[in-house]
VMD Tcl script that builds the backbone (N, CA, C; Angstrom):
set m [mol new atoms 453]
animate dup $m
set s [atomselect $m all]
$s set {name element resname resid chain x y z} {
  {N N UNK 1 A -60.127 29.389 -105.399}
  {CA C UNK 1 A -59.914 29.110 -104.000}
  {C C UNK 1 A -59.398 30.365 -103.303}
  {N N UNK 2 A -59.774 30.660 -102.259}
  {CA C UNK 2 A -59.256 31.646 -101.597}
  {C C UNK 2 A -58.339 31.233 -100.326}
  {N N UNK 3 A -57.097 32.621 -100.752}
  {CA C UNK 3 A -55.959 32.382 -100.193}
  {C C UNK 3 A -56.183 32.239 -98.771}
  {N N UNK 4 A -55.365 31.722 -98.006}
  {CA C UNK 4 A -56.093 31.566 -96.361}
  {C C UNK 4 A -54.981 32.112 -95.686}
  {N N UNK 5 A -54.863 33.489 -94.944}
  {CA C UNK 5 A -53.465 33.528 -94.068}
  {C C UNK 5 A -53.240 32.655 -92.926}
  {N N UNK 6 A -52.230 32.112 -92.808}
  {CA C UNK 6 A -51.821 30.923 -91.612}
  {C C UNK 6 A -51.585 31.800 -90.288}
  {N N UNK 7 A -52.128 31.361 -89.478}
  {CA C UNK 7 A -51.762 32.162 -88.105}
  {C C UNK 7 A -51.104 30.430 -86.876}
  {N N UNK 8 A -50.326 30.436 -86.431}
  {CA C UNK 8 A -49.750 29.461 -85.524}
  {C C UNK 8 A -50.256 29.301 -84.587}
  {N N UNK 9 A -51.424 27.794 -84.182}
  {CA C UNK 9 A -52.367 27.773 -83.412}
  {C C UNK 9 A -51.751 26.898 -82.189}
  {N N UNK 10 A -51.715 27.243 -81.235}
  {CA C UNK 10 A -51.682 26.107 -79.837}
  {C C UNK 10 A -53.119 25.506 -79.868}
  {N N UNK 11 A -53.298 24.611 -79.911}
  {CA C UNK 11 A -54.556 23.796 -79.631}
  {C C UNK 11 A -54.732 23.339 -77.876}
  {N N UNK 12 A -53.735 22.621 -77.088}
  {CA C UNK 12 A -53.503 22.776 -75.711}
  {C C UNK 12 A -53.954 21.241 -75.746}
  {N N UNK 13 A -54.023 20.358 -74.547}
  {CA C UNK 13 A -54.187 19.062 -74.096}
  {C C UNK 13 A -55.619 19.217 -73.966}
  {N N UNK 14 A -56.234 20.217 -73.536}
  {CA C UNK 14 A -57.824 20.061 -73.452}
  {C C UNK 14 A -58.841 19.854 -74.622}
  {N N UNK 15 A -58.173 20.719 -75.337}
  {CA C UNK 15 A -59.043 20.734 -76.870}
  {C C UNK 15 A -58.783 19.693 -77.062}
  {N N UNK 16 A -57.786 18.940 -77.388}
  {CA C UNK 16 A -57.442 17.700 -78.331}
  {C C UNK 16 A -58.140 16.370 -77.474}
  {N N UNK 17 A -58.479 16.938 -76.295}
  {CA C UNK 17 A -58.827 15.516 -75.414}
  {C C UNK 17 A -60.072 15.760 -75.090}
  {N N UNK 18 A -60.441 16.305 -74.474}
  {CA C UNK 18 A -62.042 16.560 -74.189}
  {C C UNK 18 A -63.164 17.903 -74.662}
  {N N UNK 19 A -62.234 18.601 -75.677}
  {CA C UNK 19 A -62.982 19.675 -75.696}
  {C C UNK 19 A -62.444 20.081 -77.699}
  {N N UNK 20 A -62.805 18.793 -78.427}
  {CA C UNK 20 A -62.568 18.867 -79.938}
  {C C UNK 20 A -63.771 19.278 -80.259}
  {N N UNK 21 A -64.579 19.617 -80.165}
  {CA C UNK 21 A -65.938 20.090 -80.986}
  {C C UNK 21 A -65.873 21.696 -80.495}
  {N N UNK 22 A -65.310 22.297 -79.795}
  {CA C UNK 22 A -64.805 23.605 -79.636}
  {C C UNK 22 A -63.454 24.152 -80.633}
  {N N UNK 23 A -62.528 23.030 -80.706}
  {CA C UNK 23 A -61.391 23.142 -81.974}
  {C C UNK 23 A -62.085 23.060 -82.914}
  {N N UNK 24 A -63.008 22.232 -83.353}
  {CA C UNK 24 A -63.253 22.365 -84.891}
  {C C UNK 24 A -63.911 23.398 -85.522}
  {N N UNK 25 A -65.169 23.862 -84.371}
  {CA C UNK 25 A -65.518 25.160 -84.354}
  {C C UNK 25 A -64.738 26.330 -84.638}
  {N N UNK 26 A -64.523 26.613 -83.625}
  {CA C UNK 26 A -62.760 27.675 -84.004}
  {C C UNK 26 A -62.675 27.560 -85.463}
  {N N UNK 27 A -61.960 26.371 -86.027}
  {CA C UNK 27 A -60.995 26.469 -87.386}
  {C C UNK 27 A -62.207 26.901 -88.118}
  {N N UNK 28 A -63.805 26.348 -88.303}
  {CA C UNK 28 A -64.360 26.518 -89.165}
  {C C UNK 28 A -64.637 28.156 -89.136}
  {N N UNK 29 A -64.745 28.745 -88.063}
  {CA C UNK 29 A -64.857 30.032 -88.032}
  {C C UNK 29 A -63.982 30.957 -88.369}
  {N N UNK 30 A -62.422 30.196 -88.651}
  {CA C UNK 30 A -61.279 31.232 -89.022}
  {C C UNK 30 A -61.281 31.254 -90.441}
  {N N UNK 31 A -61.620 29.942 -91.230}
  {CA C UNK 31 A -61.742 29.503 -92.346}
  {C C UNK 31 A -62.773 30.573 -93.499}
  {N N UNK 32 A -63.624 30.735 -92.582}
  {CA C UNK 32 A -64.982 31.524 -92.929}
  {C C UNK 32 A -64.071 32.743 -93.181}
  {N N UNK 33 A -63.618 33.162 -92.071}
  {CA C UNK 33 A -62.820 34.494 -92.389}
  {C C UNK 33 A -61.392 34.769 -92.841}
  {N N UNK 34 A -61.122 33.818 -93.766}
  {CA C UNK 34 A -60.053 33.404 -94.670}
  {C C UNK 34 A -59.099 32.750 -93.928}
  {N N UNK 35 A -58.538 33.103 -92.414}
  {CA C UNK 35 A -57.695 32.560 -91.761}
  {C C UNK 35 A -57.518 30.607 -91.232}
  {N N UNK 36 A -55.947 30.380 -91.296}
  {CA C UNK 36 A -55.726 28.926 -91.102}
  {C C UNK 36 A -55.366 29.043 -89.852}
  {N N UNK 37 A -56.163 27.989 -88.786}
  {CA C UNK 37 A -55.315 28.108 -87.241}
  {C C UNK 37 A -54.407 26.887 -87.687}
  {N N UNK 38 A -52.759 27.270 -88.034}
  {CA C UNK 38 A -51.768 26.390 -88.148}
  {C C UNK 38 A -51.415 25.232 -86.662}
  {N N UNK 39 A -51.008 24.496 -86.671}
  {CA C UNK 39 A -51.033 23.864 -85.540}
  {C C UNK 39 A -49.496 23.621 -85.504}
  {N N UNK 40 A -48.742 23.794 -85.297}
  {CA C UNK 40 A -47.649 23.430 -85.680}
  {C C UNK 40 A -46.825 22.195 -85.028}
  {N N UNK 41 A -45.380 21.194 -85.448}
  {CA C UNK 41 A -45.541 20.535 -84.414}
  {C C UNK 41 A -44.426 20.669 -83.305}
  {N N UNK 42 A -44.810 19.618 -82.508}
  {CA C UNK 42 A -44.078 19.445 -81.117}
  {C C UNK 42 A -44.194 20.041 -80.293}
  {N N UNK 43 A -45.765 20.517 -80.021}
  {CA C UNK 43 A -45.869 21.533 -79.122}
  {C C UNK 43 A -45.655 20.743 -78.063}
  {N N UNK 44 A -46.144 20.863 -76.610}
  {CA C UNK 44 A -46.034 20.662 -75.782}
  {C C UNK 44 A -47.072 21.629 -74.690}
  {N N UNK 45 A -47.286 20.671 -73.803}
  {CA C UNK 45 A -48.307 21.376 -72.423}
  {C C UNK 45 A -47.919 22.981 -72.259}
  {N N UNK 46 A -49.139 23.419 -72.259}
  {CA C UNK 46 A -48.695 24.703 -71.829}
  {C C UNK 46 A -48.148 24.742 -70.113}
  {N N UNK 47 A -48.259 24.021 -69.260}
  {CA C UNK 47 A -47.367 24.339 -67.850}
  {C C UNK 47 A -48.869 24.346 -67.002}
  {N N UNK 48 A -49.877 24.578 -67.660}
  {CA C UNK 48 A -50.904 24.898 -66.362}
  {C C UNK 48 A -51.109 24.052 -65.175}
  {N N UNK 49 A -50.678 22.649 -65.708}
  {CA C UNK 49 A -50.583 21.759 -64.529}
  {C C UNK 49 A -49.552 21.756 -64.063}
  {N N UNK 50 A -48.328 22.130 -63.908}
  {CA C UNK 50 A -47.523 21.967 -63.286}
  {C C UNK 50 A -47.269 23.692 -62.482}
  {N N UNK 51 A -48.786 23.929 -62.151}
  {CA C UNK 51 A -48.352 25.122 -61.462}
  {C C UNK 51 A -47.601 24.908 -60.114}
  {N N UNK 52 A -47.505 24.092 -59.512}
  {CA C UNK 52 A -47.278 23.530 -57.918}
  {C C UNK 52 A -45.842 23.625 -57.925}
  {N N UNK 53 A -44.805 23.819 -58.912}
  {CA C UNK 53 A -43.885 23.791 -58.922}
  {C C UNK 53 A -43.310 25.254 -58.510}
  {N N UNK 54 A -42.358 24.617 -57.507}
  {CA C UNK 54 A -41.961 26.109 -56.694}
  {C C UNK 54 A -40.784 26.981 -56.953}
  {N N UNK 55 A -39.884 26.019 -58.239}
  {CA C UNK 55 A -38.679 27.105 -59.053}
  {C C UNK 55 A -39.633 27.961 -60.309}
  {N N UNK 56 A -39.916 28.982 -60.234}
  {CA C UNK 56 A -40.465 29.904 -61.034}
  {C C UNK 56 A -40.080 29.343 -62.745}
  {N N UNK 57 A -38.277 29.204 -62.702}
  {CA C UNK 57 A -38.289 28.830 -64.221}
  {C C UNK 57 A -38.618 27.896 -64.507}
  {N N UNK 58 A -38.649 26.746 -64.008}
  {CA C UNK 58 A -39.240 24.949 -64.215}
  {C C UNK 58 A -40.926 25.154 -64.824}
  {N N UNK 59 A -41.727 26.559 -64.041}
  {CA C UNK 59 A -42.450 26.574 -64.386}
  {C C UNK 59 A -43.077 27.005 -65.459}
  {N N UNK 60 A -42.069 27.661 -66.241}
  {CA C UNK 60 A -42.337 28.307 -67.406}
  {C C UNK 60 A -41.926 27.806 -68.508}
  {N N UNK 61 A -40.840 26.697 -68.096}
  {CA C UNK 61 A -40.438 25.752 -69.621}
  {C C UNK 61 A -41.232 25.338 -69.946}
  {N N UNK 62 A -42.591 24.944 -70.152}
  {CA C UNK 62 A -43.216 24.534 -71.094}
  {C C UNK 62 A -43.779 25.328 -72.188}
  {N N UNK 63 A -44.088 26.771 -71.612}
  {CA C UNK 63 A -44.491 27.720 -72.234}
  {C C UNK 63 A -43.175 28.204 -73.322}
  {N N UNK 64 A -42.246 28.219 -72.935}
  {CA C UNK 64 A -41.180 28.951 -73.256}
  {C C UNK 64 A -41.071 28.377 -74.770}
  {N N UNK 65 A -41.387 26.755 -74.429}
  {CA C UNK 65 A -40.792 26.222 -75.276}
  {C C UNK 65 A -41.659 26.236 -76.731}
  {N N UNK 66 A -42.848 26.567 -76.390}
  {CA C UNK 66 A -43.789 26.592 -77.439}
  {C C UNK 66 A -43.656 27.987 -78.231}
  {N N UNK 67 A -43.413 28.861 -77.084}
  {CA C UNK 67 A -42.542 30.298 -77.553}
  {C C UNK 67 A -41.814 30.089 -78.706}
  {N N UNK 68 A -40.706 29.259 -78.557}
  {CA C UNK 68 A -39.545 29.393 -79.243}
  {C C UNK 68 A -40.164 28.678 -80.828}
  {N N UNK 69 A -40.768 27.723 -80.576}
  {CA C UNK 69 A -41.487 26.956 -81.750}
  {C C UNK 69 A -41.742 27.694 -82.420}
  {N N UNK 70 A -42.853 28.873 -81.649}
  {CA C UNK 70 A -43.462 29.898 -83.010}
  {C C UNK 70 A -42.526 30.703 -83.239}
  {N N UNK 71 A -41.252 31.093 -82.767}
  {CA C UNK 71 A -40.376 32.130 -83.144}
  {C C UNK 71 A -39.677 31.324 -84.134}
  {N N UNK 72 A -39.518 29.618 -83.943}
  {CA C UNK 72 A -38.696 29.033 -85.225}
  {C C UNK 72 A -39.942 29.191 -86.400}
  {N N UNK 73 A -41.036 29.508 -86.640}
  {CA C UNK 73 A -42.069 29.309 -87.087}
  {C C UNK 73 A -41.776 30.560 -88.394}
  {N N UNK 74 A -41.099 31.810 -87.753}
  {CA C UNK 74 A -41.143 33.260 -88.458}
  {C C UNK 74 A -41.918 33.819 -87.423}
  {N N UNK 75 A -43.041 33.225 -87.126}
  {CA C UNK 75 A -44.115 34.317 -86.354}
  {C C UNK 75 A -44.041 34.987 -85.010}
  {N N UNK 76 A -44.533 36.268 -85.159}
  {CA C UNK 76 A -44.329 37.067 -83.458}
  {C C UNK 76 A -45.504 36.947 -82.799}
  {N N UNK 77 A -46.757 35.769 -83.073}
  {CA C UNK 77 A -48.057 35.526 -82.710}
  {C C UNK 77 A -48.133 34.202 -82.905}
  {N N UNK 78 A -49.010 33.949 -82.039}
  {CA C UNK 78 A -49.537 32.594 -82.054}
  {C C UNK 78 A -50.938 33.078 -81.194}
  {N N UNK 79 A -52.254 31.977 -81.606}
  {CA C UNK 79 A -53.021 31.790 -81.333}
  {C C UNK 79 A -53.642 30.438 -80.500}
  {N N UNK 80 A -54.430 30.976 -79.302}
  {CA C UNK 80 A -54.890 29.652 -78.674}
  {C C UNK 80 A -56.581 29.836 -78.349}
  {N N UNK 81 A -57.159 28.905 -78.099}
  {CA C UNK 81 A -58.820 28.824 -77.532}
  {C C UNK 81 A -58.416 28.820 -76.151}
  {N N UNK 82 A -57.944 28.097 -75.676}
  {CA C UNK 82 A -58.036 27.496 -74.221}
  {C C UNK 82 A -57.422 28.801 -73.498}
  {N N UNK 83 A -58.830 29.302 -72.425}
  {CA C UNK 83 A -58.062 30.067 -71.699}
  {C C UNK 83 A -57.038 29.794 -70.255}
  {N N UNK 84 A -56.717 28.703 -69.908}
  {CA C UNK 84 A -55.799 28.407 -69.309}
  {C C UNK 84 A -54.499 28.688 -69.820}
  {N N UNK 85 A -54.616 27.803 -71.101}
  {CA C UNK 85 A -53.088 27.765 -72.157}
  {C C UNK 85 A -52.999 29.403 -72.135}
  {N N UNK 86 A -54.217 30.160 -72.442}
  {CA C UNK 86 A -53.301 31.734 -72.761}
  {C C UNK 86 A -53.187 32.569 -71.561}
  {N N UNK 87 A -53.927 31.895 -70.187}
  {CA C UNK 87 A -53.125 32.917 -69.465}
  {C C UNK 87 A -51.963 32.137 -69.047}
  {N N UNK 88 A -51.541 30.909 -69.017}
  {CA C UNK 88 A -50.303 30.245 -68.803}
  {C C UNK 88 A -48.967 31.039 -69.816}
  {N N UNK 89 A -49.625 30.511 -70.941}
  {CA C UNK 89 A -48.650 31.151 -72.002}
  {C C UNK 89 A -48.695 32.498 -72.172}
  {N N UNK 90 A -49.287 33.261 -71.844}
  {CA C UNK 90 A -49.066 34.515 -71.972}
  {C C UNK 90 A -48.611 35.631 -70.715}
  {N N UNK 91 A -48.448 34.896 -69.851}
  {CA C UNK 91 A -47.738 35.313 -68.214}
  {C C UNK 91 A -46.341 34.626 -68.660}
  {N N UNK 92 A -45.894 33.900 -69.472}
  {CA C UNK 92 A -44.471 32.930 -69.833}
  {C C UNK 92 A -43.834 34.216 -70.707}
  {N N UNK 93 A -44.319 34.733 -71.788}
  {CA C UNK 93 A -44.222 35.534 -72.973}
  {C C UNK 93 A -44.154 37.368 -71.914}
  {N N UNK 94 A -44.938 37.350 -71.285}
  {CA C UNK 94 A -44.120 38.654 -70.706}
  {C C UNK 94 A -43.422 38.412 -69.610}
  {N N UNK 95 A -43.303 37.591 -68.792}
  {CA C UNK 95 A -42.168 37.576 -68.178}
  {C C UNK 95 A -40.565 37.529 -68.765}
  {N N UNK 96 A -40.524 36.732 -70.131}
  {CA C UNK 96 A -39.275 36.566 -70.444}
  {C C UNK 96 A -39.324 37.632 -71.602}
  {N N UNK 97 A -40.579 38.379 -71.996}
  {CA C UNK 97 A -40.474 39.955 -73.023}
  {C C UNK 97 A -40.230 40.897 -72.522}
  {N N UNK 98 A -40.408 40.702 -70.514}
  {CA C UNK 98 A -39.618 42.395 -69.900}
  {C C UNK 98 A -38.390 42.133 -69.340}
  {N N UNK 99 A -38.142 41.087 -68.769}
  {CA C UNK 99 A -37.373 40.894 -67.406}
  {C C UNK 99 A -35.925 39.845 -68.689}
  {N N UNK 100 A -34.813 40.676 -69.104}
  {CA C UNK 100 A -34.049 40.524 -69.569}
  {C C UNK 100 A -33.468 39.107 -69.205}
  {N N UNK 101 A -32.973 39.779 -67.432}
  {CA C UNK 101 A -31.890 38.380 -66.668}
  {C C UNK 101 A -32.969 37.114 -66.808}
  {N N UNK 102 A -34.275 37.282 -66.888}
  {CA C UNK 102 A -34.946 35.745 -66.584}
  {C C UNK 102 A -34.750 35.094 -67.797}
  {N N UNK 103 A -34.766 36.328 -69.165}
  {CA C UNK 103 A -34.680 35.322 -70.206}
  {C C UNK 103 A -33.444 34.857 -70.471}
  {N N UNK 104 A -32.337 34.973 -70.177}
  {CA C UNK 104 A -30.789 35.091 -70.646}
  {C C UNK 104 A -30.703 33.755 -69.714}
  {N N UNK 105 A -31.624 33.788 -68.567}
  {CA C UNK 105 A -31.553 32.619 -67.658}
  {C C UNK 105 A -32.115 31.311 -68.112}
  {N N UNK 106 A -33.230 31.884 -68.703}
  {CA C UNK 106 A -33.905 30.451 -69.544}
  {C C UNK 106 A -33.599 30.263 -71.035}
  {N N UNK 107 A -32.472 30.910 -71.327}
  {CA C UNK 107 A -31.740 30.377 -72.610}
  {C C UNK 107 A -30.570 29.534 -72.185}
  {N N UNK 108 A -30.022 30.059 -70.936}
  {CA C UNK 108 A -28.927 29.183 -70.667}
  {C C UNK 108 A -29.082 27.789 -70.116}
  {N N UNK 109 A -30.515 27.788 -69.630}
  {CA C UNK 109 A -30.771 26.350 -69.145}
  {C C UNK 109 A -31.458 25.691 -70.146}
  {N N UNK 110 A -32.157 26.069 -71.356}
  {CA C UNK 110 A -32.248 25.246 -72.647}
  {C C UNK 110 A -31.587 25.343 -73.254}
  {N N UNK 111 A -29.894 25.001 -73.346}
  {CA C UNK 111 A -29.243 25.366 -73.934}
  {C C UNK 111 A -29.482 24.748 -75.503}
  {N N UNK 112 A -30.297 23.141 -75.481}
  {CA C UNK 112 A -30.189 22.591 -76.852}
  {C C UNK 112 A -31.418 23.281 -77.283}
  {N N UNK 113 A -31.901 24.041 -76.685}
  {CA C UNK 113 A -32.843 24.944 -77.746}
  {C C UNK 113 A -32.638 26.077 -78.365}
  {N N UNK 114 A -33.082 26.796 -79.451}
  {CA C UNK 114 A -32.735 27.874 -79.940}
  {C C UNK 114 A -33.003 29.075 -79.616}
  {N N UNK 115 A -31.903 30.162 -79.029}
  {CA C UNK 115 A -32.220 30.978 -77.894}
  {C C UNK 115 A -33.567 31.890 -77.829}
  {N N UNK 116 A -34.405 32.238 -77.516}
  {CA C UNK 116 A -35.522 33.160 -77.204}
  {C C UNK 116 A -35.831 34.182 -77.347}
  {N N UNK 117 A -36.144 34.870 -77.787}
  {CA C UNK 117 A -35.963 36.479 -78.275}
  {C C UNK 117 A -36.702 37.528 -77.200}
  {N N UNK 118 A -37.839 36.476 -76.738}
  {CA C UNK 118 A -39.229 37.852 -76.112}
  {C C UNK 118 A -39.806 37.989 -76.875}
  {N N UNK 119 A -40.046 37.785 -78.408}
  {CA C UNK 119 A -41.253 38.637 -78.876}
  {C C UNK 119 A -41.991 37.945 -79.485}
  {N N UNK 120 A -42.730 36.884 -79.063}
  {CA C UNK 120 A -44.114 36.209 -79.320}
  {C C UNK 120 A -45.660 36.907 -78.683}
  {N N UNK 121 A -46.111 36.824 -79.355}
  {CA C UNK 121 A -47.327 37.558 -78.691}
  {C C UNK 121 A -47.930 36.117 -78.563}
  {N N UNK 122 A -48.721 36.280 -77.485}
  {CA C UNK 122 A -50.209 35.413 -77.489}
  {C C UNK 122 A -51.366 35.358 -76.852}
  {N N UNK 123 A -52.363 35.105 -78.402}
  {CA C UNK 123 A -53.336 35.682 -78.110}
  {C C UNK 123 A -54.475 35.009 -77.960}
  {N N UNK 124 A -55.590 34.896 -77.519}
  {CA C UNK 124 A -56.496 34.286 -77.078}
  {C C UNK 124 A -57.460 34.782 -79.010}
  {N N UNK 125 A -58.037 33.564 -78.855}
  {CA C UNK 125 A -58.949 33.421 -80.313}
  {C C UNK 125 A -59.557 35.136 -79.918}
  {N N UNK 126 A -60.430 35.292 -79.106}
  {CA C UNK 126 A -61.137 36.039 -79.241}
  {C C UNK 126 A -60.221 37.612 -79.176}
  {N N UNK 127 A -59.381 37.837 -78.675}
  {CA C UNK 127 A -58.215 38.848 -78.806}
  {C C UNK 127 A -58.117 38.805 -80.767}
  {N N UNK 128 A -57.825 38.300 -81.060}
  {CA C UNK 128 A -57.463 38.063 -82.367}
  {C C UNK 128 A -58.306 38.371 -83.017}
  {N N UNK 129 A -60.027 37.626 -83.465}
  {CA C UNK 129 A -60.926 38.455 -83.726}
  {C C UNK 129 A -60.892 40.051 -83.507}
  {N N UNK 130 A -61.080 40.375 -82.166}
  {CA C UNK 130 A -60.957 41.599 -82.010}
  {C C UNK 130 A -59.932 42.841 -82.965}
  {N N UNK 131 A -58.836 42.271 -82.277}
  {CA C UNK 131 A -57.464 43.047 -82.789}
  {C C UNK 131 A -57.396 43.143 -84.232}
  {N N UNK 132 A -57.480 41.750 -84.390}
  {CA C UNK 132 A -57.179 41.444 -86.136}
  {C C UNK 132 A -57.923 41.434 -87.533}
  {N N UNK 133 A -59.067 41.462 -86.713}
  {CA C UNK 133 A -60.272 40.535 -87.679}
  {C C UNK 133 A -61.325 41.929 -87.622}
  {N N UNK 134 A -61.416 42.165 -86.590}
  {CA C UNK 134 A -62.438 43.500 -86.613}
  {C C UNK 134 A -63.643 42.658 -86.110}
  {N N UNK 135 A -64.609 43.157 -85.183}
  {CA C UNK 135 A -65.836 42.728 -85.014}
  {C C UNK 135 A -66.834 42.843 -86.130}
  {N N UNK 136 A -66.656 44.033 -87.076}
  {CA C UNK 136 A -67.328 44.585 -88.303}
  {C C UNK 136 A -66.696 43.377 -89.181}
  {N N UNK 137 A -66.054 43.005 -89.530}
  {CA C UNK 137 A -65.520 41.563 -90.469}
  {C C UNK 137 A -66.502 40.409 -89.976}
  {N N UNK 138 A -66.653 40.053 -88.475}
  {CA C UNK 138 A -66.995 39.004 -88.206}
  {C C UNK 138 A -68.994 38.711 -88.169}
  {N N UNK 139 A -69.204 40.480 -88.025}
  {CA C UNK 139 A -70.989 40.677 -88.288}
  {C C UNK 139 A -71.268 40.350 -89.749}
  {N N UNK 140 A -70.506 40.652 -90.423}
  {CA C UNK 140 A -70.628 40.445 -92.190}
  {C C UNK 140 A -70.931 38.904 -92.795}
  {N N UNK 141 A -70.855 37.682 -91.080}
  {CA C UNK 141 A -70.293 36.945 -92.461}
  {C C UNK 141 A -71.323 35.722 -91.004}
  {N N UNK 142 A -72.066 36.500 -89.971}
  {CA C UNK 142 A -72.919 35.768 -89.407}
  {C C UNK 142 A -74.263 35.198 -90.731}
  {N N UNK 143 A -74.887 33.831 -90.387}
  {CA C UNK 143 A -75.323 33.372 -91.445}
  {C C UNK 143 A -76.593 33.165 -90.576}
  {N N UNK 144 A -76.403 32.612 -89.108}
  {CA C UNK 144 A -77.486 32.749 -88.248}
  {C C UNK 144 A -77.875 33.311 -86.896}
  {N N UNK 145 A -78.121 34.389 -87.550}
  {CA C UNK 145 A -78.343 35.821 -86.382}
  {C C UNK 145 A -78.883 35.030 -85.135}
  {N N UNK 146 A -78.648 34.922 -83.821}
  {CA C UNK 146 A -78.789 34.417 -82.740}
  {C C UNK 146 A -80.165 35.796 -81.875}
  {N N UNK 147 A -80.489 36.555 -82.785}
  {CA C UNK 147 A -81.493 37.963 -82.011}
  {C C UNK 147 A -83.275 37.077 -81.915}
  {N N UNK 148 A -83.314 37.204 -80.808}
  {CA C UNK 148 A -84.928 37.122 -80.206}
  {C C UNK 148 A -84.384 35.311 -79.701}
  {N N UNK 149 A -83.339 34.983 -79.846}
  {CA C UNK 149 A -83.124 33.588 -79.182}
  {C C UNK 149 A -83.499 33.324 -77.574}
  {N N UNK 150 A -83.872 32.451 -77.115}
  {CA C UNK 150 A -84.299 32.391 -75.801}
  {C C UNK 150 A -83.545 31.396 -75.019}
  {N N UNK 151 A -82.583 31.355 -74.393}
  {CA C UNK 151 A -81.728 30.370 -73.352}
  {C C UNK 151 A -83.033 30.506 -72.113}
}
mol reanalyze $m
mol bondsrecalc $m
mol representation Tube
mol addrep $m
């Protein structure tokens, strides 16, 4: 059996509700390339719907909080499909990775959570391929070349 590295996956409310044949895809494709999209639990909404909200930090606790999950996790990454969830969550992750007072601010108002560090990355599936995986990893292991296809 081959070993599979775990990477900490946000899946998001969309995948799990109307858009699971895009999740399963994903995993089978990380699988292929040894990787596990971990799911971990208690996530929570990434915030994209509650953009309307007009206190800046209200709007970022949801993100924050999934933050902190993968930082209780060990990991300084997490992975998502949904590009809402990663530009939600990943506008959450540098705001509170540059801007010191915002995070010291949103530790003190979750106080029953475990304080925040800043350093989660997150990355969109295809970032990850890229960054991690190499495009040269992912040509190696195509099974059905999509060339002379006609849409």
């Amino acid at each position: 059996m081959v070993e599979m590295d775990s990477v900490p996956y946000f899946p998001g409310c969309t995948c799990k509700a109307d858009a699971l044949p895009f999740e399963v895809s994903a995993k089978a494709i990380m699988r292929e390339l040894g990787f596990e999209l971990a799911e971990w639990d208690r996530w929570t909404c990434c915030g994209t719907v509650h953009s309307m909200a007009s206190d800046d930090l209200i709007h970022h606790l949801g993100p924050a909080r999934n933050l902190i999950r993968v930082q209780e996790l060990g990991s300084d990454r997490m992975v998502t499909i949904c590009s809402m969830c990663y530009s939600t969550m990943a506008l959450a992750a540098r705001l509170f990775g540059e801007d010191e007072e915002k995070l010291d601010k949103l530790n003190d108002f979750l106080y029953d959570e475990v304080n925040y560090q800043g350093n989660v990355r997150v990355l969109h599936l295809l970032q990850f391929l890229r960054d991690e995986v190499g495009w040269d990893a992912v040509k190696e292991r195509v099974k059905r070349p999509l060339e002379g296809l006609r849409v």
